[in-house]
Backbone as a ProteinNet text record, in pm:
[ID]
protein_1_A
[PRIMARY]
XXXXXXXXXXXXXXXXXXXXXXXXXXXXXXXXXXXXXXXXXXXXXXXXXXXXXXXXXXXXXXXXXXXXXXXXXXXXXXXXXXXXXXXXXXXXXXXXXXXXXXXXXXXXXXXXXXXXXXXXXXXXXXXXXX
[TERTIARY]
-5247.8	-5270.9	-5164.7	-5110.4	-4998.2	-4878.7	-4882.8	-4756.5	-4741.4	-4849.3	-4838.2	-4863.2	-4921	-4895.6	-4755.7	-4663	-4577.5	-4475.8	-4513.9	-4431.4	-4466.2	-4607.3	-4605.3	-4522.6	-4547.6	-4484.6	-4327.2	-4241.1	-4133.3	-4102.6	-4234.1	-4184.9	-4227.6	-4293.6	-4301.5	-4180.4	-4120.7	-4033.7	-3889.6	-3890.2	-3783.5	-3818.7	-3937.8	-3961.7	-3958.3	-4002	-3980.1	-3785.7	-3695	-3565	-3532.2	-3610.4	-3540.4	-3569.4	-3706.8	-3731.7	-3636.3	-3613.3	-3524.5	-3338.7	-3334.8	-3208.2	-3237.5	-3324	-3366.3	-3375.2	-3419.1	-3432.4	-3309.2	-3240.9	-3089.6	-2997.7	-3012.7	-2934.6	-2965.6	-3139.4	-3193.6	-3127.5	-3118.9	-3103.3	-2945.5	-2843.8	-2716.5	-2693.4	-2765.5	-2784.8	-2790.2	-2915.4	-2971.6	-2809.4	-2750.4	-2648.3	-2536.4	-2504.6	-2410.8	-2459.7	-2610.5	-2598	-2635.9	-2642.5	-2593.1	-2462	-2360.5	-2210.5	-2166.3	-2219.5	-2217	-2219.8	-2385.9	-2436.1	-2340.5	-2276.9	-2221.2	-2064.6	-2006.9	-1916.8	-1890.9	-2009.9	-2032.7	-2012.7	-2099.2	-2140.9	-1980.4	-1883.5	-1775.2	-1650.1	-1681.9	-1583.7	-1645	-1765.6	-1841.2	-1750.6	-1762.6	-1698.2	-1554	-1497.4	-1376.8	-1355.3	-1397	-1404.3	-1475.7	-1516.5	-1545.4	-1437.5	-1434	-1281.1	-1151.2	-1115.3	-1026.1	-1038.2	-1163.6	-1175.4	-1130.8	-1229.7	-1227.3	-1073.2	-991.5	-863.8	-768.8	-779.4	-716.6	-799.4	-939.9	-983.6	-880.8	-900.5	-840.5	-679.6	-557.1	-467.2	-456	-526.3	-530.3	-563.1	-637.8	-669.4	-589.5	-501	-374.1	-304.2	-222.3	-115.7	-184.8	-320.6	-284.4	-336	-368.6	-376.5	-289.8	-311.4	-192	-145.6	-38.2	78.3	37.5	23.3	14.7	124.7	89.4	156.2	242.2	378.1	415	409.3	341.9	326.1	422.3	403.7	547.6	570.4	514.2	594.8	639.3	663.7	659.1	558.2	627.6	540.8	510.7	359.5	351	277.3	249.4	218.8	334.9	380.1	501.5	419	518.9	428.5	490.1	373.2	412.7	438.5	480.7	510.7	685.8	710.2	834.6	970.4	1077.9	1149.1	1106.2	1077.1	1053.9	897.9	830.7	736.5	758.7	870.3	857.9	925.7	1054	1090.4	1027.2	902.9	788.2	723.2	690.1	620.7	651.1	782.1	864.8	843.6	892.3	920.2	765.2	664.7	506.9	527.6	551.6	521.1	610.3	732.3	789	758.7	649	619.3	495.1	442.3	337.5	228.9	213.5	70.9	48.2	-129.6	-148.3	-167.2	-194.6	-197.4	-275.1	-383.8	-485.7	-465.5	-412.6	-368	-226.5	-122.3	-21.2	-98.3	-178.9	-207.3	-287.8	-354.5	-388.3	-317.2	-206.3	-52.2	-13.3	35	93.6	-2.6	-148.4	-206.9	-196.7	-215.8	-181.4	-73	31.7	133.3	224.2	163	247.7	163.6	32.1	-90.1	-100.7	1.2	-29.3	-78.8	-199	-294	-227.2	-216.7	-140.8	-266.8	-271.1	-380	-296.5	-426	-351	-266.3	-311.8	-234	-62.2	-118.2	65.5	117.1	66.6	183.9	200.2	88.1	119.1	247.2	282.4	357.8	526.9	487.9	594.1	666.2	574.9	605.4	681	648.5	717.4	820	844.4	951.6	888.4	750.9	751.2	740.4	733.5	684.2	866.6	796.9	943.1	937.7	1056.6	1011.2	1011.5	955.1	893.2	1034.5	1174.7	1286.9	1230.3	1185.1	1209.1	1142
-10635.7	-10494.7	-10429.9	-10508.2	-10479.3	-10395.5	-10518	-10501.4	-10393.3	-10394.8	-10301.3	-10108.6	-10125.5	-10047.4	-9942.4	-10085	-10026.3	-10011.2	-10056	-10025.7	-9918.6	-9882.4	-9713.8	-9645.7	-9673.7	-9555.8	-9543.3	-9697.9	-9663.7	-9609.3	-9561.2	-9525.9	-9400	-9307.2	-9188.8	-9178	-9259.6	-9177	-9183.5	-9279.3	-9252.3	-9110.2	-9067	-8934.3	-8840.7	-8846.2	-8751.1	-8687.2	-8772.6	-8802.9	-8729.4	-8793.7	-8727.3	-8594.1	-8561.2	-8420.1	-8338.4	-8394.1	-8330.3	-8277.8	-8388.6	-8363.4	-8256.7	-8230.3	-8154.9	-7999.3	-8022.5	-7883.6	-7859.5	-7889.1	-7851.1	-7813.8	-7871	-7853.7	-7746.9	-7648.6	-7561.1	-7459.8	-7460.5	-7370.5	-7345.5	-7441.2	-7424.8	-7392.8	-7357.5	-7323.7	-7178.7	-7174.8	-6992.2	-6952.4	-7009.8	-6894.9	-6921.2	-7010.3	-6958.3	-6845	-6856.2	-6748	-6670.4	-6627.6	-6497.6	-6432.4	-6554.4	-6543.6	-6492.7	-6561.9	-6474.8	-6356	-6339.9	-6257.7	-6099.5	-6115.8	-5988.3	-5994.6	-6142.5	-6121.4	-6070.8	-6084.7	-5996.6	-5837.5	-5821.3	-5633.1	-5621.4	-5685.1	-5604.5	-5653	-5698.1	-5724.7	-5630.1	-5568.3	-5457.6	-5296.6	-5308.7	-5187.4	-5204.4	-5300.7	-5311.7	-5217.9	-5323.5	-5233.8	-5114.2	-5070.3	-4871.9	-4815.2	-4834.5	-4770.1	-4756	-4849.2	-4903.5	-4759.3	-4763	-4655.9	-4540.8	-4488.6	-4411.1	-4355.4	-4435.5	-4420.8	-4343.3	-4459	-4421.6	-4289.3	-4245.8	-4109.3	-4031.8	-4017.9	-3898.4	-3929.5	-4041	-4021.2	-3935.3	-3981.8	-3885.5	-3748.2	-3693.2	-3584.5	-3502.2	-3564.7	-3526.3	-3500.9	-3581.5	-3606.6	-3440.3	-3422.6	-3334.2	-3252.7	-3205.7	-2996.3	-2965.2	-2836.8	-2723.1	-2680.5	-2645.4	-2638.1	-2519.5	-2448.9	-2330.8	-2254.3	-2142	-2054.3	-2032.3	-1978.8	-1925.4	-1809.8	-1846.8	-1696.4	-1597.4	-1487.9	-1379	-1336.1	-1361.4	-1328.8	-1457.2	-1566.7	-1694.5	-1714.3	-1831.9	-1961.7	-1906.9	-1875.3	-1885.6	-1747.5	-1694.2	-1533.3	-1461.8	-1396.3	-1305.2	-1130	-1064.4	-920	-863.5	-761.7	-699	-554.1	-499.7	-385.2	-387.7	-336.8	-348.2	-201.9	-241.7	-151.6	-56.5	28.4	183.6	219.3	105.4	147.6	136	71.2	101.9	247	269.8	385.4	474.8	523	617.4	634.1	559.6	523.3	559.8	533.8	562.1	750.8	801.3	963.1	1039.7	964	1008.5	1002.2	918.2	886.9	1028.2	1030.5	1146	1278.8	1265	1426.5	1386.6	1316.4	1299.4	1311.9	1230	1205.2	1032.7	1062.8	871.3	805.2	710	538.6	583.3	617.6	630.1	712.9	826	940.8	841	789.4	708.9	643.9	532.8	397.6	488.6	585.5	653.8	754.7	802.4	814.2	806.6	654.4	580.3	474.2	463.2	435.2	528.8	642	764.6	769.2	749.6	787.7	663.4	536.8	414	348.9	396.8	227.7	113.3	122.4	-29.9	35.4	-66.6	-97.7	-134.1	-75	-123.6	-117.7	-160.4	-179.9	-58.3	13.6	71.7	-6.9	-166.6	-240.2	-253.2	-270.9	-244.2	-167.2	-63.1	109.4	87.6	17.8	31	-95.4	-223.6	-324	-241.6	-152.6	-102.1	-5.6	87.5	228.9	142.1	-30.9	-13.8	-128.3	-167.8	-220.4	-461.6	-427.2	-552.4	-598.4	-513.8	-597.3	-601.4	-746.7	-765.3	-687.1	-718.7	-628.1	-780.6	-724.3	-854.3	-928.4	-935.8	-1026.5	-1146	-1104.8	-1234.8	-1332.1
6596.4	6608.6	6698.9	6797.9	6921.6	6822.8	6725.4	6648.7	6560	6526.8	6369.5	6488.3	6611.6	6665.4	6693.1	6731.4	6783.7	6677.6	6535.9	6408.3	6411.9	6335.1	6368.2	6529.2	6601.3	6692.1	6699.9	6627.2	6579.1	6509.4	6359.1	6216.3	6305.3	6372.1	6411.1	6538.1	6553.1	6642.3	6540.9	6447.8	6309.3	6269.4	6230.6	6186	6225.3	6353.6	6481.7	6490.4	6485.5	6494.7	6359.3	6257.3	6103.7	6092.1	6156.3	6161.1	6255.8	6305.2	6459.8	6394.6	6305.7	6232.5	6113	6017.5	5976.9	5972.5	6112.4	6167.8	6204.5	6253.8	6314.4	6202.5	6115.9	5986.3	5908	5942.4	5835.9	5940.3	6072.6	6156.1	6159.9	6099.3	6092.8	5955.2	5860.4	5731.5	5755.5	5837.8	5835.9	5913.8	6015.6	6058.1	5945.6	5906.7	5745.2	5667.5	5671.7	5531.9	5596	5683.9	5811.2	5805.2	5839.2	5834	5691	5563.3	5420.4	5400.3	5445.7	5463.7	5498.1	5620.8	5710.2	5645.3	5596.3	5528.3	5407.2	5273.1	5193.7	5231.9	5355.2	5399.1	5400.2	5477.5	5534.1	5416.8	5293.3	5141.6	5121.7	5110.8	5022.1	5048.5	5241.8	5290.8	5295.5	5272.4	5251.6	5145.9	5043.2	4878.2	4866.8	4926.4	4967.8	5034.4	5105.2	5178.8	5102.9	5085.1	4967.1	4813.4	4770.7	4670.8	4727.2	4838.4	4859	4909.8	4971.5	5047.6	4880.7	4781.4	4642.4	4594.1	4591	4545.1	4642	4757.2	4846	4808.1	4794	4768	4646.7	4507.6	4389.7	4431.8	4511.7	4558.4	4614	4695.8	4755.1	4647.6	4567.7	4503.3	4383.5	4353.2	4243.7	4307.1	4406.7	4461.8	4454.3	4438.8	4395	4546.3	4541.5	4657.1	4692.4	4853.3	4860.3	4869.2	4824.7	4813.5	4935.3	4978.7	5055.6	5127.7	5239.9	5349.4	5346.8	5272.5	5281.9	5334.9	5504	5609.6	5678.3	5591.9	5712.7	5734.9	5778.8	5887.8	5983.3	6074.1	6179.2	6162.8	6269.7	6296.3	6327.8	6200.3	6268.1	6250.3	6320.9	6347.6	6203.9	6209.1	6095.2	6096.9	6174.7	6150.4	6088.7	6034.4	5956.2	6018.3	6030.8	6117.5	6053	5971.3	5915.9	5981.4	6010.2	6077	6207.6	6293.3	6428.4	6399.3	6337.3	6385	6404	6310.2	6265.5	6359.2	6448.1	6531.5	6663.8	6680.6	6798.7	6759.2	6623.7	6626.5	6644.1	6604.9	6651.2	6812.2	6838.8	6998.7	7094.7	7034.1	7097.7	7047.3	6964	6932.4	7021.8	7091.8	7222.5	7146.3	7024.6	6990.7	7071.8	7040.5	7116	7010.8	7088.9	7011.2	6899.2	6927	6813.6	6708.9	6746.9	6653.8	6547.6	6628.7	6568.9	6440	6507.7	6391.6	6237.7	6295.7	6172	6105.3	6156.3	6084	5955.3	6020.2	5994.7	5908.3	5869.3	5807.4	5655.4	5706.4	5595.7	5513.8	5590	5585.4	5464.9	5546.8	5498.1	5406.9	5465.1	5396.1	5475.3	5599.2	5649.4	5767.7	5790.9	5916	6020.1	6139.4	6273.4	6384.4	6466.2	6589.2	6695.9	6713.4	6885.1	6948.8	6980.8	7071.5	6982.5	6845.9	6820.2	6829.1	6815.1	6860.1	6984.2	7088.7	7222.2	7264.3	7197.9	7176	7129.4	7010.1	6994.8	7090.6	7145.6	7210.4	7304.7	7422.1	7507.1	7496.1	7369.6	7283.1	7292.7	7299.3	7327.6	7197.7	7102.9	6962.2	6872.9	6805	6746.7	6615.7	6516.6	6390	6309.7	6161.5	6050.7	6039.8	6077.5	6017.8	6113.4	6210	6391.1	6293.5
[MASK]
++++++++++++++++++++++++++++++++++++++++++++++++++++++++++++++++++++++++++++++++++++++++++++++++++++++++++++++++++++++++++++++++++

């Protein structure tokens, strides 16, 4: 009985051991298909980006070109030398700013701000060539 005892408690500590390897191996399994797992997600977003990078190049490549600003690039002023001069000959018949821009609204059609008659009157405004 000694014997056949301690066979069993060898065949359970064989099993004990096989289970022990078992488990280590399901648990180095689960982090592979973890590692799959997140490597799939980031081939997936690879291959999204990737589309998407080629939609927006096609997107680029066929909009229509804008048009050119016909006064230029940038903010250039717009009063045009025939409107500073106008402006300057209002000013010396001693009307004001306000009386000027509506003028010269009348007069020309183009919209000027008080502050531009006032830009022009003391020569800070450039004319539309600058």
């Amino acid at each position: 009985m000694q014997k056949s005892r301690e066979q069993l408690q060898d065949l359970l500590d064989r099993e004990m051991e096989y289970t022990k390897k078992l488990n280590k191996k399901i648990d180095f399994l689960r982090g592979q298909l973890k590692v799959s797992i997140t490597k799939q997600e980031h081939e997936k977003a690879i291959a999204y980006l990737q589309r998407k990078h080629e939609q927006e190049l096609t997107d680029i490549n066929n909009r229509q070109s804008k048009e050119p600003n016909e006064r230029g690039a940038g903010r250039k002023k717009k009063a045009t030398n025939q409107v500073i001069l106008r402006v300057l000959e209002l000013r010396q018949e001693g009307l004001s700013q306000q009386k000027i821009s509506k003028a010269i609204f009348e007069e020309l059609g183009i919209v000027i701000s008080r502050t531009t008659v006032g830009e022009i009157v003391r020569g800070e405004h450039g004319n539309g060539a600058e």
